[in-house]
PyMOL commands that place a pseudoatom at each C-alpha (Angstrom):
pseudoatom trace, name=CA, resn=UNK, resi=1, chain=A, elem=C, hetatm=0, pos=[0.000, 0.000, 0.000]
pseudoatom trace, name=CA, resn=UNK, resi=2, chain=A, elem=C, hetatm=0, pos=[1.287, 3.665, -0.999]
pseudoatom trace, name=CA, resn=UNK, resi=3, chain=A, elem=C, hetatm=0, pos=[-1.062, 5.855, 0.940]
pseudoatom trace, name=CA, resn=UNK, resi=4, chain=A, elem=C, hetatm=0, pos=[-3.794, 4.994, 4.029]
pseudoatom trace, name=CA, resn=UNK, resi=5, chain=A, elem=C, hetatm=0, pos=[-6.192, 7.037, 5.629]
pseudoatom trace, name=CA, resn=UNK, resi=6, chain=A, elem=C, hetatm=0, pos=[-7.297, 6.557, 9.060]
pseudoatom trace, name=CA, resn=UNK, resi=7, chain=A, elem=C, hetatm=0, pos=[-10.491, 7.759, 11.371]
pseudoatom trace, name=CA, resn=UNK, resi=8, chain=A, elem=C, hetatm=0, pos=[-11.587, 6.968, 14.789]
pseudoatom trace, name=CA, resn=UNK, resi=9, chain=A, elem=C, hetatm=0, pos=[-15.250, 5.458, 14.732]
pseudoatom trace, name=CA, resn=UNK, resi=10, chain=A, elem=C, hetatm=0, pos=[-17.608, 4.156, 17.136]
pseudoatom trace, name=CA, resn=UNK, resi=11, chain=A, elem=C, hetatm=0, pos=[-16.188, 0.348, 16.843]
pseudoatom trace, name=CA, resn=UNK, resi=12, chain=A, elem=C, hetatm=0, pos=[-12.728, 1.436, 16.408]
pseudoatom trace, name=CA, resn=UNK, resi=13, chain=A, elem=C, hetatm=0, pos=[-10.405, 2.364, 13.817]
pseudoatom trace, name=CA, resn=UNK, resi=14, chain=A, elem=C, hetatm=0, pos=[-11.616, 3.131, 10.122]
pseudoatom trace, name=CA, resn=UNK, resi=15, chain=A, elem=C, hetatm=0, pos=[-9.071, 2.817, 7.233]
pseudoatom trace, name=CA, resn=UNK, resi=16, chain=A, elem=C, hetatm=0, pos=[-9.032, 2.825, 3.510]
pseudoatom trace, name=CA, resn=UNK, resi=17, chain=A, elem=C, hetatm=0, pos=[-5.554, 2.299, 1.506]
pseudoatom trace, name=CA, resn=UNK, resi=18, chain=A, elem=C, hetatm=0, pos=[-4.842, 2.815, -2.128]
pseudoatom trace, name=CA, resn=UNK, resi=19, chain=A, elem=C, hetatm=0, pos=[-1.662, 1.899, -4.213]
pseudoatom trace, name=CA, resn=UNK, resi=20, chain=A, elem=C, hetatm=0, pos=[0.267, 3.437, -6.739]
pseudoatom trace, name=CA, resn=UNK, resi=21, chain=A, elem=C, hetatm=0, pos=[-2.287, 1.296, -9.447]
pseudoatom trace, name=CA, resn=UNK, resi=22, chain=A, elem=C, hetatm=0, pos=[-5.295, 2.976, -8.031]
pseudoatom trace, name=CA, resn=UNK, resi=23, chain=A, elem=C, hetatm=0, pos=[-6.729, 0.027, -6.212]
pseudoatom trace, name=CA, resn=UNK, resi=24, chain=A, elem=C, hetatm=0, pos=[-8.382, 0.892, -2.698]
pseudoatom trace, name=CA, resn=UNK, resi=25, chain=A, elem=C, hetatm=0, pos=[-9.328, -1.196, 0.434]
pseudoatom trace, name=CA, resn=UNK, resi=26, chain=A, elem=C, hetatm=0, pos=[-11.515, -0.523, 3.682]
pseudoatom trace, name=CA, resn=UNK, resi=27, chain=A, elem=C, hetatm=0, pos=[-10.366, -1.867, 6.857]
pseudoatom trace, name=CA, resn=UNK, resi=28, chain=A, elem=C, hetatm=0, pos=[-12.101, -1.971, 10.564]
pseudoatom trace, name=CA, resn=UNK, resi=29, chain=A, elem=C, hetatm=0, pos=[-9.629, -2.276, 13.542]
pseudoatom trace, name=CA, resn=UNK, resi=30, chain=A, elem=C, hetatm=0, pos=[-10.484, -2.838, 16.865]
pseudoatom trace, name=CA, resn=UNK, resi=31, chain=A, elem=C, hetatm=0, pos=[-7.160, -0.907, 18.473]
pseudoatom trace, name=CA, resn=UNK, resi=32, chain=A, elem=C, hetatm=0, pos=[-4.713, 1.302, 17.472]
pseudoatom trace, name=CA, resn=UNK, resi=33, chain=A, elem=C, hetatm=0, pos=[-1.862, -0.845, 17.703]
pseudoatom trace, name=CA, resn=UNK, resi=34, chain=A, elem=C, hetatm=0, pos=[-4.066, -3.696, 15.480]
pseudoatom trace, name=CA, resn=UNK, resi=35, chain=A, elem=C, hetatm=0, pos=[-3.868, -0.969, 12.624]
pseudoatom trace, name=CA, resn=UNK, resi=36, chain=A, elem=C, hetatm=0, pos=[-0.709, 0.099, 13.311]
pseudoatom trace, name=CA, resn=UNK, resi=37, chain=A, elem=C, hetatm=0, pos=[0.568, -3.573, 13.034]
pseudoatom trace, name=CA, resn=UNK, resi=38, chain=A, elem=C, hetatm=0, pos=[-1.174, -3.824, 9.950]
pseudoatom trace, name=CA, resn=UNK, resi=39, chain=A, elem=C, hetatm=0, pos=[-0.490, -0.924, 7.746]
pseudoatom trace, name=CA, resn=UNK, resi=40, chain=A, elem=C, hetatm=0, pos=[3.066, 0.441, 9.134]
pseudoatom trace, name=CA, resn=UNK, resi=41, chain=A, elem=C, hetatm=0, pos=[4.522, -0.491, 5.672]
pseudoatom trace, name=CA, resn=UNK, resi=42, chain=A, elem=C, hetatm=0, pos=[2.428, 2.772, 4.184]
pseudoatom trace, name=CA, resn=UNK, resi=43, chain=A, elem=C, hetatm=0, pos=[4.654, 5.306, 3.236]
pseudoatom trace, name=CA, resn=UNK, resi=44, chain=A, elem=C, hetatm=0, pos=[2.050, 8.507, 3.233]
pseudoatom trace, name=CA, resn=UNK, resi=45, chain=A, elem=C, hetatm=0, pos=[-0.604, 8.966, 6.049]
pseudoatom trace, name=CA, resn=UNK, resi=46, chain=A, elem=C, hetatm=0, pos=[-3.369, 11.114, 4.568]
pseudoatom trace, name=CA, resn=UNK, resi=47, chain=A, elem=C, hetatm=0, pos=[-4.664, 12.990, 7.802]
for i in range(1, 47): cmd.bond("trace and resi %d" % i, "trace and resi %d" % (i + 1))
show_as sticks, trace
zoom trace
C-alpha cells in the first residue's frame, strides 16, 4: 500500500488504503496498535 487514511469510529479504527495502481481497500480495527501492526509499511498517512 502507498497511501492509508485513518479515522476513529464508534467500533474502532476506520481505514481505507490505495496503491500506486489505483486500487483501494476498507479496513475496521479494533485498536490502534491492530492498525498500526497492519499498515506500518504505508509510506504517506493522509490525515
Amino acid at each position: 500500500m502507498d497511501f492509508i487514511g485513518v479515522d476513529g469510529c464508534k467500533k474502532g479504527w476506520f481505514a481505507v488504503t490505495l496503491d500506486s495502481e489505483g486500487s483501494w481497500q476498507i479496513y475496521l480495527y479494533k485498536t490502534i496498535e491492530n492498525l498500526w501492526n497492519t499498515s506500518n509499511l504505508a509510506r504517506n498517512a493522509i490525515r
